[in-house]
Backbone as ProteinMPNN parsed JSONL, in Angstrom:
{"seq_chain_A": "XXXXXXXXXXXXXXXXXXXXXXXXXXXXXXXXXXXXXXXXXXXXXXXXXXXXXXXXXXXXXXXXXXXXXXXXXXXXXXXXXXXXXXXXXXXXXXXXXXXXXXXXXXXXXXXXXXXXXXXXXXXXXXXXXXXXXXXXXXXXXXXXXXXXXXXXXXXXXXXXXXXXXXXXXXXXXXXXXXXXXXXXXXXXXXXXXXXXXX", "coords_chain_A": {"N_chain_A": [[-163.162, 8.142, -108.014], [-162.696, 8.038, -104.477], [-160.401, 6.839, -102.147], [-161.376, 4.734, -99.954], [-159.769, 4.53, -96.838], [-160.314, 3.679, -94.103], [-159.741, 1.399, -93.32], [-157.152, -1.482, -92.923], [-154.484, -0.381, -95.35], [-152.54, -2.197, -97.997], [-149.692, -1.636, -99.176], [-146.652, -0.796, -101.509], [-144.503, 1.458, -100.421], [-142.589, 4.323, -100.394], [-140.004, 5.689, -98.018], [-138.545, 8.408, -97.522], [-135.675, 9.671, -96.233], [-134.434, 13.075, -95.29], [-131.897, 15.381, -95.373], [-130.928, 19.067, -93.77], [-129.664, 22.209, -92.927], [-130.928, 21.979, -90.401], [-131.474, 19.817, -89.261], [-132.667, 16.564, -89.7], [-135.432, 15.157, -91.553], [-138.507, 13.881, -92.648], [-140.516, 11.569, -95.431], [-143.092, 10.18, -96.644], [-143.595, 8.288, -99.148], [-146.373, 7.395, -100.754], [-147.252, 4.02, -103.032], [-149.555, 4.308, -105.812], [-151.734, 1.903, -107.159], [-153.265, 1.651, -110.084], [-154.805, -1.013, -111.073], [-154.231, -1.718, -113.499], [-153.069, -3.724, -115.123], [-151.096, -4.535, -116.344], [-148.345, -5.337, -115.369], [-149.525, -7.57, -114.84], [-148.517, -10.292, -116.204], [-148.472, -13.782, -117.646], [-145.565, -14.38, -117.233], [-144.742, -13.388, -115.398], [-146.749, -14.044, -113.238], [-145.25, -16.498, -113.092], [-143.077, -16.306, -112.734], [-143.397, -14.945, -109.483], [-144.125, -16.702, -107.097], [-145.791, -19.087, -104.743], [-148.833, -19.425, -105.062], [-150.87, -18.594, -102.295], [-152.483, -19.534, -100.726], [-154.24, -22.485, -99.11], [-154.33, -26.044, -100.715], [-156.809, -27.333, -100.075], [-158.379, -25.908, -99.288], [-158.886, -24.176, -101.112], [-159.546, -25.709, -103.684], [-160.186, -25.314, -106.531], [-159.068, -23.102, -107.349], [-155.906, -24.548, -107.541], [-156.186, -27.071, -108.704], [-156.912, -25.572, -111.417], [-154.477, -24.086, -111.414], [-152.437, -26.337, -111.932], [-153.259, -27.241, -114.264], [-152.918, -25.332, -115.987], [-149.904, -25.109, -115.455], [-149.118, -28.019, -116.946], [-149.976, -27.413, -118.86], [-148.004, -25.543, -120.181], [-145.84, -26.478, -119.514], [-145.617, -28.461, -121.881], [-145.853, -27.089, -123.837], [-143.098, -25.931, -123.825], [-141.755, -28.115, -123.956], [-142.071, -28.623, -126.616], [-140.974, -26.499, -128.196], [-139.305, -23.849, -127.122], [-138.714, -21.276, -127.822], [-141.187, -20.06, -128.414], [-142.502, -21.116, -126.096], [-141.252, -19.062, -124.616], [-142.39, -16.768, -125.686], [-145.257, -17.091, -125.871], [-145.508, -17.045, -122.846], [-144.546, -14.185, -122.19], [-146.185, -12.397, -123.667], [-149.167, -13.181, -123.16], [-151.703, -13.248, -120.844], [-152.116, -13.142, -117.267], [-153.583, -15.852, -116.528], [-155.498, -15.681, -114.209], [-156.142, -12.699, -114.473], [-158.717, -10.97, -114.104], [-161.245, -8.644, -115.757], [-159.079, -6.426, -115.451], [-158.54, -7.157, -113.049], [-157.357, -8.988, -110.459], [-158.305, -12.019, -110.146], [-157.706, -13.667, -107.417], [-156.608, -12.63, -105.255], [-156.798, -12.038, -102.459], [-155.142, -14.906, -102.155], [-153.199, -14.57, -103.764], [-149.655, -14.968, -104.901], [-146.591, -14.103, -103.138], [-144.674, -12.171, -104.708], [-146.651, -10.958, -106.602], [-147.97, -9.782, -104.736], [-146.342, -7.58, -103.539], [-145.784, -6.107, -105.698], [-144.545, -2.971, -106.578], [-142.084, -3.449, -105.584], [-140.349, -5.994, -106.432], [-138.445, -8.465, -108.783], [-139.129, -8.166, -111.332], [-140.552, -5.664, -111.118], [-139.932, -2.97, -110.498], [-138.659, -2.454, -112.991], [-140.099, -2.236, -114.833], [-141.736, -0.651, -117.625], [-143.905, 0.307, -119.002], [-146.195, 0.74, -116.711], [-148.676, 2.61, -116.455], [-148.975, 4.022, -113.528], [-146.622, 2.968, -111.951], [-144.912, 4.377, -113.427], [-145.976, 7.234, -112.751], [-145.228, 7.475, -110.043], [-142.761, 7.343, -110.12], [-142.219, 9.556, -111.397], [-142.958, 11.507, -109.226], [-141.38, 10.521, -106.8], [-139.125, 10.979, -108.082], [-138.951, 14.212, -108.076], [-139.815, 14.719, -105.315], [-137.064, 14.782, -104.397], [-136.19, 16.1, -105.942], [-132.553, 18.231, -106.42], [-131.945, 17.687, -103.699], [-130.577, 15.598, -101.475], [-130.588, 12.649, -99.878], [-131.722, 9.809, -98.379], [-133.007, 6.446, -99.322], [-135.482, 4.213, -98.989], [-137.577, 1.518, -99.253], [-140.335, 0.197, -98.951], [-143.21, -2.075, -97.582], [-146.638, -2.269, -96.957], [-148.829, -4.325, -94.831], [-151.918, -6.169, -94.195], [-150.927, -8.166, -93.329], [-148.736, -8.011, -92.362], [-146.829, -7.276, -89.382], [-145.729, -4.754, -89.302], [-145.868, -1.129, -88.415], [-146.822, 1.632, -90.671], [-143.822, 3.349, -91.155], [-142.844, 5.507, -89.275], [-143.165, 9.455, -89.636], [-141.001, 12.557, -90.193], [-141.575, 15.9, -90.331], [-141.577, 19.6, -90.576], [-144.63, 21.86, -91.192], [-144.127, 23.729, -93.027], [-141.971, 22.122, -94.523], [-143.728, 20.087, -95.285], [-145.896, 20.971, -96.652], [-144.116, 22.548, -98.863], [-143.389, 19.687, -100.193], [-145.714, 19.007, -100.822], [-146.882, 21.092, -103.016], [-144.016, 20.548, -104.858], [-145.241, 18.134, -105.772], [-147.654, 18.56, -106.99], [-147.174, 20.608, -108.917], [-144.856, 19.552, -110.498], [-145.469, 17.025, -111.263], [-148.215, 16.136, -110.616], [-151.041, 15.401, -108.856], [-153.404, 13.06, -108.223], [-156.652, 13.217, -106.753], [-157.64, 10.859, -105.294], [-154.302, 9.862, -104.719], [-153.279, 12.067, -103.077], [-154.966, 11.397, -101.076], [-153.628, 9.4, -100.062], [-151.119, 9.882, -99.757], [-151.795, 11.883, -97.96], [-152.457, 10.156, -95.931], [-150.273, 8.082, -95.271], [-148.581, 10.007, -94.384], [-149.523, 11.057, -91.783], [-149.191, 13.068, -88.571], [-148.329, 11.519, -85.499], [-149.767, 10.863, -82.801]], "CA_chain_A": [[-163.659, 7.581, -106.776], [-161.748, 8.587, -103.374], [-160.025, 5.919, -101.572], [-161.897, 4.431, -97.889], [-158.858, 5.034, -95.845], [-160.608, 3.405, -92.609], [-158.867, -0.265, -93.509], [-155.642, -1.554, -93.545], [-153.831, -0.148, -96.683], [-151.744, -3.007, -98.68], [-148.865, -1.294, -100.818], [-145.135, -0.509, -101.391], [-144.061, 2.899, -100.614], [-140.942, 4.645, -100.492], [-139.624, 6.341, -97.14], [-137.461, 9.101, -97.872], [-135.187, 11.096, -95.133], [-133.787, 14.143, -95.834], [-130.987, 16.122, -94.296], [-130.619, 19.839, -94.033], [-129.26, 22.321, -91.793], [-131.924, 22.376, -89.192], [-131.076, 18.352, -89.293], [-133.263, 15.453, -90.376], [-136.764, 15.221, -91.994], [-138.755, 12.385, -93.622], [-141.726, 11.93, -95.441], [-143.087, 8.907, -96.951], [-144.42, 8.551, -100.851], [-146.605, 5.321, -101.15], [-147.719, 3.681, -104.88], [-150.999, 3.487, -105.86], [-152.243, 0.914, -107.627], [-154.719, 1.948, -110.763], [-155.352, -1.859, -111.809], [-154.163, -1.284, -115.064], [-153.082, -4.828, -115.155], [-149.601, -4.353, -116.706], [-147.808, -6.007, -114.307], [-150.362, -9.081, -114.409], [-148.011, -11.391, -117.472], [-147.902, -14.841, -117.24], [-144.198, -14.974, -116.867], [-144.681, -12.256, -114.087], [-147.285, -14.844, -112.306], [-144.809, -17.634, -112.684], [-141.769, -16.019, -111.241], [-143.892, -14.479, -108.184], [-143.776, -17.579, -106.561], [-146.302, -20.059, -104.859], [-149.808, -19.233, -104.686], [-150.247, -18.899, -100.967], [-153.722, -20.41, -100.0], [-154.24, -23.971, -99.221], [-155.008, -26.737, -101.517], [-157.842, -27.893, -99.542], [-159.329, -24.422, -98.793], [-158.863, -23.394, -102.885], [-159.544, -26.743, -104.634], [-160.653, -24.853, -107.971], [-157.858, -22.855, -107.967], [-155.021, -25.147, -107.14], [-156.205, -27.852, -109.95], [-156.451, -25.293, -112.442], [-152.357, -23.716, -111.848], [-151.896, -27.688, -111.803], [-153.524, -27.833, -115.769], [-152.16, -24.468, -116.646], [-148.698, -25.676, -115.386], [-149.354, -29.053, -117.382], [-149.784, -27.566, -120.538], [-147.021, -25.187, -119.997], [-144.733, -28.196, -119.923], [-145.861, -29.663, -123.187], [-145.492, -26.054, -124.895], [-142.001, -26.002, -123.89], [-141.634, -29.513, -124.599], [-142.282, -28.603, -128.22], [-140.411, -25.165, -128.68], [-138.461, -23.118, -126.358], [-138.952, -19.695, -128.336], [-142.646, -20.208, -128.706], [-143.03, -21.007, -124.641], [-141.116, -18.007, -124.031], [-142.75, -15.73, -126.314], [-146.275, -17.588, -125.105], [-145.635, -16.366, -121.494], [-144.263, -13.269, -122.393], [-147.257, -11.974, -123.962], [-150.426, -13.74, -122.168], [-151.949, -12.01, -119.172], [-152.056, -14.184, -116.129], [-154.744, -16.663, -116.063], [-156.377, -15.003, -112.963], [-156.949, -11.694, -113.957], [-160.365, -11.001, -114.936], [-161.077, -7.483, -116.314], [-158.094, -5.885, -115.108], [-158.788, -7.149, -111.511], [-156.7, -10.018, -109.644], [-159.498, -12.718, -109.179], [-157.233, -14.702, -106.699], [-156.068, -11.246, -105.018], [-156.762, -12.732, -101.032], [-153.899, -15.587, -102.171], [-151.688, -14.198, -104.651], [-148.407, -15.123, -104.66], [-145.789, -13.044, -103.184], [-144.144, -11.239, -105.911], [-147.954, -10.318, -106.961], [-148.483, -8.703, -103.575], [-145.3, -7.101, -103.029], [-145.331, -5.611, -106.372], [-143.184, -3.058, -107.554], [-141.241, -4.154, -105.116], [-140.014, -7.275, -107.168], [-137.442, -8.441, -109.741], [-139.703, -7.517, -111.916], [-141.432, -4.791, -110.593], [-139.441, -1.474, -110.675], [-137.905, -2.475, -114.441], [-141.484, -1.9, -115.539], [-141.798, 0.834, -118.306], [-145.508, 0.681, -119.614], [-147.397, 0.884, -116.048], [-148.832, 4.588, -115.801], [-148.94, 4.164, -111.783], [-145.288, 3.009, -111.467], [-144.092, 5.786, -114.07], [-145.83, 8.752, -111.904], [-144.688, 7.377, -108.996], [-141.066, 7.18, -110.29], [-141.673, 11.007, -111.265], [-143.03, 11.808, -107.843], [-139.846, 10.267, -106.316], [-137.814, 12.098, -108.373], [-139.695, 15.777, -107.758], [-139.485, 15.165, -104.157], [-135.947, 14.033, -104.609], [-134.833, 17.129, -106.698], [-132.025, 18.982, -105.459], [-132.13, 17.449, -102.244], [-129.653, 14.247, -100.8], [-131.748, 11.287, -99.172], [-131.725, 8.248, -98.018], [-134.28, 5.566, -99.805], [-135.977, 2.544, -98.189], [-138.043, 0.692, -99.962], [-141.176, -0.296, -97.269], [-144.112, -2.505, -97.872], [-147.236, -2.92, -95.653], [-149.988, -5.089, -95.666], [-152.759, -6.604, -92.941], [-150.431, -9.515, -92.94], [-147.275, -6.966, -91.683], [-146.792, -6.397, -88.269], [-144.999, -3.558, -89.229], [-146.711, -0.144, -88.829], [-146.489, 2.286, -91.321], [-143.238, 4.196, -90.565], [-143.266, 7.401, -88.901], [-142.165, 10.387, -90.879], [-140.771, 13.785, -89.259], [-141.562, 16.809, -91.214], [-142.801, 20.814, -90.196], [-145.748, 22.143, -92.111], [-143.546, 24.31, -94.492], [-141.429, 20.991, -95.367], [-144.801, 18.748, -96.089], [-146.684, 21.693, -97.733], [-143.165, 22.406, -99.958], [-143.875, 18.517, -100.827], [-146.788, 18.842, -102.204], [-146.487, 21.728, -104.087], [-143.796, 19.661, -105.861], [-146.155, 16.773, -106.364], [-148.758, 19.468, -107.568], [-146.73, 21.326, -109.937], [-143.941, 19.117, -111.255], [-146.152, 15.559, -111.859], [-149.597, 15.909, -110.8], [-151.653, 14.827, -108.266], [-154.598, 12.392, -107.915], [-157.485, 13.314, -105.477], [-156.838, 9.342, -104.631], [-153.044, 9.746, -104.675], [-153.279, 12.818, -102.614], [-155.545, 11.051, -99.703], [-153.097, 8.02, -99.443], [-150.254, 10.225, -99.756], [-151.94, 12.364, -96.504], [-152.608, 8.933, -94.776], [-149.141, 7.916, -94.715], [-147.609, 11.229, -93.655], [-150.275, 11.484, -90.79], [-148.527, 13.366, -87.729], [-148.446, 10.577, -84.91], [-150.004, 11.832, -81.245]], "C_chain_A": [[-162.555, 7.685, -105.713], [-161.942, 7.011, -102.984], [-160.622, 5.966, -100.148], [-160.404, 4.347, -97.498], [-159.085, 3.711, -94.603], [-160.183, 1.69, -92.374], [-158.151, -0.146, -93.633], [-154.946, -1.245, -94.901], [-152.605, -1.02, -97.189], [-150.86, -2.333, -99.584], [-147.706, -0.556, -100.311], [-145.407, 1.191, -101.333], [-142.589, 3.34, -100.269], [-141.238, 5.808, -99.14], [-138.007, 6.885, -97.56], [-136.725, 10.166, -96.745], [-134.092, 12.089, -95.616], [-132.633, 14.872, -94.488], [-130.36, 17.669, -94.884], [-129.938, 21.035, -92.869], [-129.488, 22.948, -90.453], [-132.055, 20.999, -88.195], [-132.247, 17.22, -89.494], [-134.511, 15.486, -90.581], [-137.21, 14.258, -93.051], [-140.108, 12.493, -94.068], [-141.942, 10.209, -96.343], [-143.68, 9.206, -98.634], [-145.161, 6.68, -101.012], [-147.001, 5.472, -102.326], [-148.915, 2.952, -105.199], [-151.233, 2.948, -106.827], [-153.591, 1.395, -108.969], [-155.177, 0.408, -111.239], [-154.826, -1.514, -113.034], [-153.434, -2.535, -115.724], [-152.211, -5.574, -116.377], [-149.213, -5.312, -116.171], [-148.406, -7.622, -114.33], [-149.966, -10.229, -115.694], [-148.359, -12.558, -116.446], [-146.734, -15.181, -116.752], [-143.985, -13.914, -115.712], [-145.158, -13.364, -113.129], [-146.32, -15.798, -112.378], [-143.245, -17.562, -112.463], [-141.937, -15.181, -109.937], [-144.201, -15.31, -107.21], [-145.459, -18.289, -106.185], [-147.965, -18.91, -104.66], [-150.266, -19.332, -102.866], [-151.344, -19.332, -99.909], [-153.727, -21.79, -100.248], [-154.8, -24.439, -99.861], [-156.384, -26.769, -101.054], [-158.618, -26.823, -99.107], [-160.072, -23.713, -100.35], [-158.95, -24.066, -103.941], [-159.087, -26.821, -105.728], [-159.635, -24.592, -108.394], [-156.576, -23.568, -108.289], [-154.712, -26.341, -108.458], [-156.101, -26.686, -111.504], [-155.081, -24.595, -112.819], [-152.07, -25.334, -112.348], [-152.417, -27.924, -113.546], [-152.884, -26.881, -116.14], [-150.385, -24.86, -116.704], [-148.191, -26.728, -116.667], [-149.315, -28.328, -119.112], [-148.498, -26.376, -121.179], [-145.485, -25.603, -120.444], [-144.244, -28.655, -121.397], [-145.465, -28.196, -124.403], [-143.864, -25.902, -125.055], [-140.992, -26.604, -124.111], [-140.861, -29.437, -126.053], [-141.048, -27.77, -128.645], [-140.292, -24.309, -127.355], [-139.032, -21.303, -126.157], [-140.523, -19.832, -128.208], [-143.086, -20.15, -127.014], [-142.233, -19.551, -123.882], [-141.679, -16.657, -124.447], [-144.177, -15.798, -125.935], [-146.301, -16.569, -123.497], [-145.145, -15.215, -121.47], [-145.774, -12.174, -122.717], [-148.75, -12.172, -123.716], [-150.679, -12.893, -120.905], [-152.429, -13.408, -118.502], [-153.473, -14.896, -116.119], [-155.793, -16.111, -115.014], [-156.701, -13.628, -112.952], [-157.582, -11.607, -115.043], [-160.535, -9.525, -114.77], [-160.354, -6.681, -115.339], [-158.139, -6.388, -113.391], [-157.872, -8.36, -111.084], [-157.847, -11.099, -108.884], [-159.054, -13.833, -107.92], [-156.307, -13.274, -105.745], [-155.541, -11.625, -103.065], [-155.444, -13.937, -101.153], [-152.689, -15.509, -103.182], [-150.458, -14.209, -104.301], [-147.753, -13.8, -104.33], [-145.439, -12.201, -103.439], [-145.023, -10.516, -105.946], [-148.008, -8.985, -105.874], [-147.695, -7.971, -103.425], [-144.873, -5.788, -104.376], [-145.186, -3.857, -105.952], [-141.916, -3.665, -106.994], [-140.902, -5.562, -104.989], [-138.98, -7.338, -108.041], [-137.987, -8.009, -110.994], [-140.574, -6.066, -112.417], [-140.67, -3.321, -111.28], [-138.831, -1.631, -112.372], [-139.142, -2.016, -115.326], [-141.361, -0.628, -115.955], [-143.332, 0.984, -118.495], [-146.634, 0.173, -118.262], [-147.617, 2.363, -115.62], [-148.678, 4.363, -114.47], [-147.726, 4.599, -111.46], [-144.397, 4.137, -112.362], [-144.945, 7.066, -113.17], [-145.444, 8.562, -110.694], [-143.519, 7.375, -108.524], [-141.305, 8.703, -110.412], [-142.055, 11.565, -110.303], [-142.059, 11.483, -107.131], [-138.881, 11.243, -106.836], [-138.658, 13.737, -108.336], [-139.473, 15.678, -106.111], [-137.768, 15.317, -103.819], [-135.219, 15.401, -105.059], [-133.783, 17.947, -106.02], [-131.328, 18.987, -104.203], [-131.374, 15.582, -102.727], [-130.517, 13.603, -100.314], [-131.162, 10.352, -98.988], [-133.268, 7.413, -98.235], [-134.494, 4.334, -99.297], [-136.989, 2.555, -98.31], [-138.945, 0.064, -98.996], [-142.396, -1.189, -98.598], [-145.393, -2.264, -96.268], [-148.372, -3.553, -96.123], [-150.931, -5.308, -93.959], [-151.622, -7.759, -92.391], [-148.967, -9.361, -92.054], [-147.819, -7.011, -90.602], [-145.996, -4.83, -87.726], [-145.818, -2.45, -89.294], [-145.945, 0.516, -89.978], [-144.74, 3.11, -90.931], [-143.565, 5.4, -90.078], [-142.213, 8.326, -89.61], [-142.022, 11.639, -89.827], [-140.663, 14.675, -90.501], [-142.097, 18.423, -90.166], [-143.727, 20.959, -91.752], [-144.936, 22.614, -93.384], [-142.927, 23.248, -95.284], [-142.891, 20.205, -95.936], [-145.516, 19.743, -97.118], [-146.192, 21.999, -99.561], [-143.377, 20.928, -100.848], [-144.549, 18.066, -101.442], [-147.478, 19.861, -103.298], [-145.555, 21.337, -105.405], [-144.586, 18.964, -106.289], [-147.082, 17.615, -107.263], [-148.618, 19.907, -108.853], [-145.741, 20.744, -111.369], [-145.038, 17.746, -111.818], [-147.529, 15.778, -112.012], [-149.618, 15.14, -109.778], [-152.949, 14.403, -108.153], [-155.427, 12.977, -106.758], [-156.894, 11.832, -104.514], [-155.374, 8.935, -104.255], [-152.757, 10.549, -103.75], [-153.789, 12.364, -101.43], [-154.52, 9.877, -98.98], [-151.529, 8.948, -98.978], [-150.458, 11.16, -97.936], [-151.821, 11.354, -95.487], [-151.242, 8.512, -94.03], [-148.115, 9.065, -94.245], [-148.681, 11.668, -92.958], [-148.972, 11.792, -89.469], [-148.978, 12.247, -86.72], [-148.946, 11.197, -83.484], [-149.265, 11.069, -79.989]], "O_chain_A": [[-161.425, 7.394, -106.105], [-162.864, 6.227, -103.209], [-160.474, 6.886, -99.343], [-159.852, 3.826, -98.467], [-158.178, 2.943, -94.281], [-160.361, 1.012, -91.362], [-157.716, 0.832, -94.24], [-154.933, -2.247, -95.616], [-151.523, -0.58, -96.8], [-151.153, -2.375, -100.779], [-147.59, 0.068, -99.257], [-146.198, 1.902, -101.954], [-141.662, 2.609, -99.922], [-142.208, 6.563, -99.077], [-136.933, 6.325, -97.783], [-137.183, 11.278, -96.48], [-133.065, 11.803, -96.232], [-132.632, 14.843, -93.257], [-129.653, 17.786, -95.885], [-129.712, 20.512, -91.779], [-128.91, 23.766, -89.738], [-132.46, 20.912, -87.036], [-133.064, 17.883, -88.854], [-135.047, 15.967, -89.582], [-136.572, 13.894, -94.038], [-140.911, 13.219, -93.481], [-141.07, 9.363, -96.542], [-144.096, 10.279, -99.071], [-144.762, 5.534, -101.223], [-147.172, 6.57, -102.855], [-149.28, 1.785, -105.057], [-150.869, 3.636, -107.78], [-154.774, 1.425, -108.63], [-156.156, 0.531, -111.975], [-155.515, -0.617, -113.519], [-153.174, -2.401, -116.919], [-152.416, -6.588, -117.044], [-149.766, -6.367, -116.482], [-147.812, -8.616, -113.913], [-150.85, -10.951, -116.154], [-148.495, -12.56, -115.223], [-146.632, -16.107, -115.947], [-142.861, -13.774, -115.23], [-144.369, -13.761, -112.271], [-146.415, -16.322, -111.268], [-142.45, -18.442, -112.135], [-140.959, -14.746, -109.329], [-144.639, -14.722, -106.221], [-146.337, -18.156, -107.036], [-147.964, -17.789, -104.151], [-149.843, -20.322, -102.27], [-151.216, -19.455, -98.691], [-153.341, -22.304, -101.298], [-155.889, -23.924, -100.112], [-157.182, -26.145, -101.753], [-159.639, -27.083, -98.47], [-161.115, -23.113, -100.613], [-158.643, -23.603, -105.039], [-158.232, -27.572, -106.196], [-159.049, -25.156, -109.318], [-156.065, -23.229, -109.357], [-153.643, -26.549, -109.031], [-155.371, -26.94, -112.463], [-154.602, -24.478, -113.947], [-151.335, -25.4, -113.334], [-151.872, -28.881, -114.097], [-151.947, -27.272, -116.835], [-149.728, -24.891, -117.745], [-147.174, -26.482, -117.314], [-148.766, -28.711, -120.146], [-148.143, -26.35, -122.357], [-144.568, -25.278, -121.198], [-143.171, -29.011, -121.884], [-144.94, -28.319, -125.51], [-143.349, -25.773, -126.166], [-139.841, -26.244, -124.358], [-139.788, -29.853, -126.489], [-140.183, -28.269, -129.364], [-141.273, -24.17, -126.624], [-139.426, -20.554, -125.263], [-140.696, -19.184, -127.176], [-143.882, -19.293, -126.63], [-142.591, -19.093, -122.797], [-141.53, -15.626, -123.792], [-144.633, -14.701, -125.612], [-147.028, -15.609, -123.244], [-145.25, -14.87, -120.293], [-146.196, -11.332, -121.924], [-149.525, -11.292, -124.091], [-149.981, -12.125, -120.243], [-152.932, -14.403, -119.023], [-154.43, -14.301, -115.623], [-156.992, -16.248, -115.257], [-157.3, -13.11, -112.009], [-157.401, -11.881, -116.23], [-160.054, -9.026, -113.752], [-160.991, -6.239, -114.383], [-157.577, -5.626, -112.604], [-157.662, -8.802, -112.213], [-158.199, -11.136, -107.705], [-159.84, -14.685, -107.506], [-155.084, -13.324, -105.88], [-154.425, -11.522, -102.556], [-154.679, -13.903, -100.189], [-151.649, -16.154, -103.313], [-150.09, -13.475, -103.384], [-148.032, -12.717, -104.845], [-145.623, -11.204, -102.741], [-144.83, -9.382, -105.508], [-148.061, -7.769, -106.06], [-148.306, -7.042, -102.897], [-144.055, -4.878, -104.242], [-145.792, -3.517, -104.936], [-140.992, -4.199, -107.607], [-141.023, -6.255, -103.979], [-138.423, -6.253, -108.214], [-137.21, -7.44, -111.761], [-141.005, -5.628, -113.484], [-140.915, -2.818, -112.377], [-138.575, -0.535, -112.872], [-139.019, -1.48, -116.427], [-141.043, 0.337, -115.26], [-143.86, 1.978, -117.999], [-147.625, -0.524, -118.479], [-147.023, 3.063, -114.8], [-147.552, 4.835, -114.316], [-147.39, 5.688, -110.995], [-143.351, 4.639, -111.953], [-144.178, 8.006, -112.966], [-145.256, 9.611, -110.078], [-143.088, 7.39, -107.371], [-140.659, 9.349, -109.586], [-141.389, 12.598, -110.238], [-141.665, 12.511, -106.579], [-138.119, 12.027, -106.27], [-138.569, 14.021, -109.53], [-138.912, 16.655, -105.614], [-137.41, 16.056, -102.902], [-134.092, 15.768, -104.728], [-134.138, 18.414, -104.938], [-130.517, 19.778, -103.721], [-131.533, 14.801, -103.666], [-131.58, 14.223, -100.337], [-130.056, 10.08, -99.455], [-134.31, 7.609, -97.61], [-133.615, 3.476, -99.218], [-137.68, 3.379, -97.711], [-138.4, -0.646, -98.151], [-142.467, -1.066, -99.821], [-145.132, -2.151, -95.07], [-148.87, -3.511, -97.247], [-150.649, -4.751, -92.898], [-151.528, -8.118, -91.217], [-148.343, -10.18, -91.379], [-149.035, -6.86, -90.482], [-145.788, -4.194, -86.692], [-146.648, -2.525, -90.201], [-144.799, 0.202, -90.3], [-144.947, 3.547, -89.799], [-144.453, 6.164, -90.456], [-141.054, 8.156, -89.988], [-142.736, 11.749, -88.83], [-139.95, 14.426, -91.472], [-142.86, 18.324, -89.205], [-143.591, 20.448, -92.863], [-145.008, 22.085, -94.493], [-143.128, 23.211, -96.498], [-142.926, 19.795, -97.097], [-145.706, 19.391, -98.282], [-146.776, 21.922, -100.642], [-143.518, 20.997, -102.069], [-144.486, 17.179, -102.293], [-148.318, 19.581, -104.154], [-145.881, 21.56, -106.57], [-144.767, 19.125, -107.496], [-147.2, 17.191, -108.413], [-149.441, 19.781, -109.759], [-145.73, 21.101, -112.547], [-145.256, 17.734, -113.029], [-148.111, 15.697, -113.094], [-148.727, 14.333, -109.513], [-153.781, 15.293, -107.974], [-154.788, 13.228, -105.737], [-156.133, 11.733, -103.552], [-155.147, 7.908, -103.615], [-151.792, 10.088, -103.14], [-153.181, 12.824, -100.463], [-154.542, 9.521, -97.802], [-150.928, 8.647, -97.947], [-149.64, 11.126, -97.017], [-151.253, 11.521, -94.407], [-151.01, 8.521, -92.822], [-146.985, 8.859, -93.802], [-149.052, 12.776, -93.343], [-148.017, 11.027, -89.333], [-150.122, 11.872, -86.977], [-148.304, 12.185, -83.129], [-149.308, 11.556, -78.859]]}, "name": "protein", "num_of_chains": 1, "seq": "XXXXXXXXXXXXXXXXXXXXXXXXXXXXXXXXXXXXXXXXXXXXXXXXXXXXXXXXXXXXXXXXXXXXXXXXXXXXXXXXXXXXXXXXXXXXXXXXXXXXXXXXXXXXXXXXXXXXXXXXXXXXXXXXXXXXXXXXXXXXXXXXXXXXXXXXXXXXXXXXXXXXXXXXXXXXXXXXXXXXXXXXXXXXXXXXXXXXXX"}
């Protein structure tokens, strides 16, 4: 299924500038998201910080972090190893078949992921492993400078702007093509954010 485009796009990407000796060129690589709902531990949700909708707007939710918390407590109460091995291995209370049912107030961390303390250390999410070997394929060979971007509806930051000619963006995704692989869906987001600016 191809990605709608025509909405704000929520997600970390990497802005990469290059320098050669014609002098500077940039292109962006964002990280798409398959749900695959890795990333979604308990001890992930409870160092991503507060939930970020109001009590009084989210009742339901708010009382049940407040029982999950509660019995949390009493596990750790008991046994140490057991509450860390507990939240280690549990998938977050809130997601429901691979989806984020609290997705509109998810904590921080959640939203921001990979870009987290948690985030980039991640070995077993297919997304964030082809997106690490897409970084490194554009990367090969070639010097850079990396910065680490987010955007969201809630950013007032636009996307960055990238400076490339055709032969540099086309060379780009011939890497992506040949060395990793490219998604139809990875391929439209990847055009979106390296749109030429008028």
């Amino acid at each position: 299924m191809l990605l709608c485009l025509t909405s704000m796009i929520e997600t970390f990407y990497l802005h990469l500038e290059f320098e050669n000796k014609n002098g500077q060129w940039s292109i962006n690589l964002p990280f798409l998201c398959t749900k695959c709902g890795v990333c979604c531990t308990l001890e992930d949700f409870l160092t991503a910080g507060e939930i970020t909708g109001k009590p009084e707007e989210h009742p339901q939710i708010h009382a049940g972090n407040r029982v999950l918390f509660e019995e949390l407590g009493k596990i750790f109460e008991v046994d140490e190893a057991k509450y860390d091995n507990y939240i280690a291995n549990t998938p977050c209370p809130f997601l429901v078949n691979n989806a984020c049912s609290i997705y509109e107030i998810r904590p921080g961390g959640c939203r921001l992921f990979p870009k987290t303390m948690f985030g980039m250390q991640t070995r077993d999410c297919p997304a964030l492993t082809r997106f690490k070997k897409q970084r490194s394929a554009l990367k090969k060979g070639k010097t850079c400078k990396e910065t680490y971007l987010f955007t969201s509806e809630a950013s007032s930051d636009p996307i960055k702007l990238t400076s490339f000619t055709e032969k540099q963006y086309s060379a780009c995704l011939a890497k992506l093509k040949s060395r990793v692989g490219i998604t139809d869906d990875e391929l439209a987001l990847f055009n979106h954010f390296n749109q030429k600016k008028k």
